[in-house]
Phi, psi and omega in degrees: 000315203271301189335288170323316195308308228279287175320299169318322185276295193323328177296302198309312195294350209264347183260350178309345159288344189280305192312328182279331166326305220295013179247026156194025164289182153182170207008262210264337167314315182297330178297312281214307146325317171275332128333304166264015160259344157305319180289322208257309172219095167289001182287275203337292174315333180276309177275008186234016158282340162316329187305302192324293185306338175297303200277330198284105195267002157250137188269359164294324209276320173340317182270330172290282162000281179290325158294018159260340181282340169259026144270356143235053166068019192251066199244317167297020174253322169307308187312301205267015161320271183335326211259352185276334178286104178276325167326082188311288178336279188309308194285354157302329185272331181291323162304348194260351165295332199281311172323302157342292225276327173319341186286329206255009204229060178312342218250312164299296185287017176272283179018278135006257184340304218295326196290341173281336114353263200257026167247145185297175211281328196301303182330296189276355205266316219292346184266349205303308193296302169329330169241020143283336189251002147291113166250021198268138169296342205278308171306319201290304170329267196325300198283335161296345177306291174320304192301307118042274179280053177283160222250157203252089154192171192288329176204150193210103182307315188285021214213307193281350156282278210287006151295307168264011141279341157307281199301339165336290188285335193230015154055203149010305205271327170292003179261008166274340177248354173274332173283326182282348192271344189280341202269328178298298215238042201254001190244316175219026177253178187289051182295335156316296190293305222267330191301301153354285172303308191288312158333288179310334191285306194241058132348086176262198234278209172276127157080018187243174186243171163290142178278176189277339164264348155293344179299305210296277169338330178263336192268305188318295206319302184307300176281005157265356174280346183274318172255001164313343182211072195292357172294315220283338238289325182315299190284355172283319181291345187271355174305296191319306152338291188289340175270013202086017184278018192302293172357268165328333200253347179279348158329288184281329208295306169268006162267336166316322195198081165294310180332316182280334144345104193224145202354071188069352177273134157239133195279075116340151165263110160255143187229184199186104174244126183262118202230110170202196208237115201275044169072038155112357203229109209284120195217131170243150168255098189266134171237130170202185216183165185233141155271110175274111158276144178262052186061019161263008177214165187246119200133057214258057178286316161345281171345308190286312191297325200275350183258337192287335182314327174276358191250139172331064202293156193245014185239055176265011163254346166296124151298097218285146186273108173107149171275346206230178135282146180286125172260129193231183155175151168346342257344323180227159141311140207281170142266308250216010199037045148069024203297307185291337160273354179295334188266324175273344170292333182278340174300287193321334174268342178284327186278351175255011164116327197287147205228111201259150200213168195231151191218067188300119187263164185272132171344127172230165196237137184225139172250000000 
């Protein structure tokens, strides 16, 4: 043991010249120089590449530097390379050199692999341009593995890098594996963060619509994370929903609310408020009525808008407020024949002066 120790230092003394080259090398001497301390002593090369990096006054040469240094296994002065560059510019470019360089480098990408392991989130995010710009299928494997395996806790800054370089890269084509990491991490992983990422793979561009097989390709993604994790399923519905999915997200209605299910039917409140003015005396009419849906839409506000016009107004000696009556309706199916939203829409208007009176209309049923 004390031998070795012994032998390890007298190696460092006998290469302590190179270290010293480097201080009046510069571009290809210097690599070239860093090489052969590498070759000589690698302990040595590791703690003593800040000198090197010091000396590199261009960032092409910086970057030839540091990759000779993970093409030995030298990767912790590198991982935290970026954080040492106040320069924003040089350091998108030294990372972006690296990203380059991956396709032709099994070495970058262990790299990779390794900064993700063992760098804190500030750290491993410093790389984000370096992996967006690795295109080798071996990486590509490895960040669909990661997505895959998200990690159990709510948020994780490095897991929310390689998620948009992952959904980055592969648009569409991520949400068959962006759906198994949300069903993995949907009770105590970042499930939010992965929904996200699912939004984004078919984004489209500026001023443009989702095409119909991304639409298709996101809702199939979307509803298999609903039923695989049927507590989760509400927030599967409101993607659907905020993307124009109702169709899809009326889907999810029985697992969301079995309860409500009443002989193939779910029961809604459609409502109509008739509003005027009364010899001085500001008066509403809520007329409403219940909708029976048959789960094939998430919703009956359409429904609500399109009937009161059949329905009788009772303030017609009234100056009336407005060209239309106002159309409400439920957001979900009722429990209740909808009572309790019948009473805060009657609030809101008794607190806004009016003397409100209810007007029940006949069911209408939509199949």
């Amino acid at each position: 043991m004390l031998l070795s120790l012994l032998l390890g230092f007298a190696q460092a003394a006998n290469c302590s010249y190179l270290v010293k080259q480097a201080g009046s090398a510069k571009g290809k001497n210097l690599i070239q120089v860093y090489e052969k301390l590498v070759a000589c002593d690698k302990d040595t090369a590791t703690t003593e590449f800040e000198t090197f990096m010091k000396r590199a006054n261009e960032i092409d040469t910086l970057s030839k530097l540091a990759n000779v240094a993970v093409q030995a296994d030298i990767f912790d002065p590198i991982w935290k390379l970026p954080g040492n560059l106040s320069d924003y510019t040089q350091r998108d470019e030294l990372v972006r050199s690296f990203g380059q360089l991956c396709s032709d480098s099994p070495k970058i990408i262990s790299f990779f692999q390794g900064a993700y392991i063992a760098l804190n989130d500030n750290d491993f995010g410093n790389w984000d341009v370096g992996l967006k710009n690795c295109t080798s299928p071996d990486f590509a494997t490895w960040l669909e593995t990661s997505i895959k395996a998200p990690p159990q806790k709510s948020y994780s800054d490095k897991y929310n890098t390689i998620l948009k370089v992952y959904t980055d890269q592969r648009r569409v084509e991520s949400l068959d594996a962006l759906a198994e990491a949300a069903i993995v991490g949907a009770e105590n992983g970042p499930f939010n963060d992965i929904l996200n990422a699912m939004d984004d793979a078919v984004k489209p561009g500026l001023g443009k619509k989702i095409s119909p097989e991304d639409q298709s390709s996101f809702d199939e993604a979307m509803l298999k994370v609903a039923q695989a994790v049927p507590q989760k399923a509400q927030a599967v519905a409101d993607r659907l929903i905020s993307s124009g999915s109702n169709d899809a997200a009326a889907k999810l209605l029985p697992t969301l609310f079995a309860d409500r299910l009443e002989n193939g039917y779910f029961s809604y409140v459609g409502a109509a408020l008739e509003l005027a003015d009364c010899e001085g005396e500001k008066t509403a009419v809520i007329h409403y009525n219940i909708i029976k849906e048959s789960g094939k839409a998430w919703g009956v506000q359409s429904q609500a808008e399109s009937q009161w016009s059949n329905w009788k107004p009772k303030l017609k000696k009234c100056t009336k407020e407005g060209d239309s009556w106002i159309a409400l309706s439920t957001p979900d199916p009722t429990a209740d024949s909808g009572e309790d939203w019948l009473k805060k829409v009657e609030k809101q208007y008794v607190d806004k002066g009016y003397k409100v009176s209810l007007k029940k209309e006949k069911t209408l049923t939509v199949n």
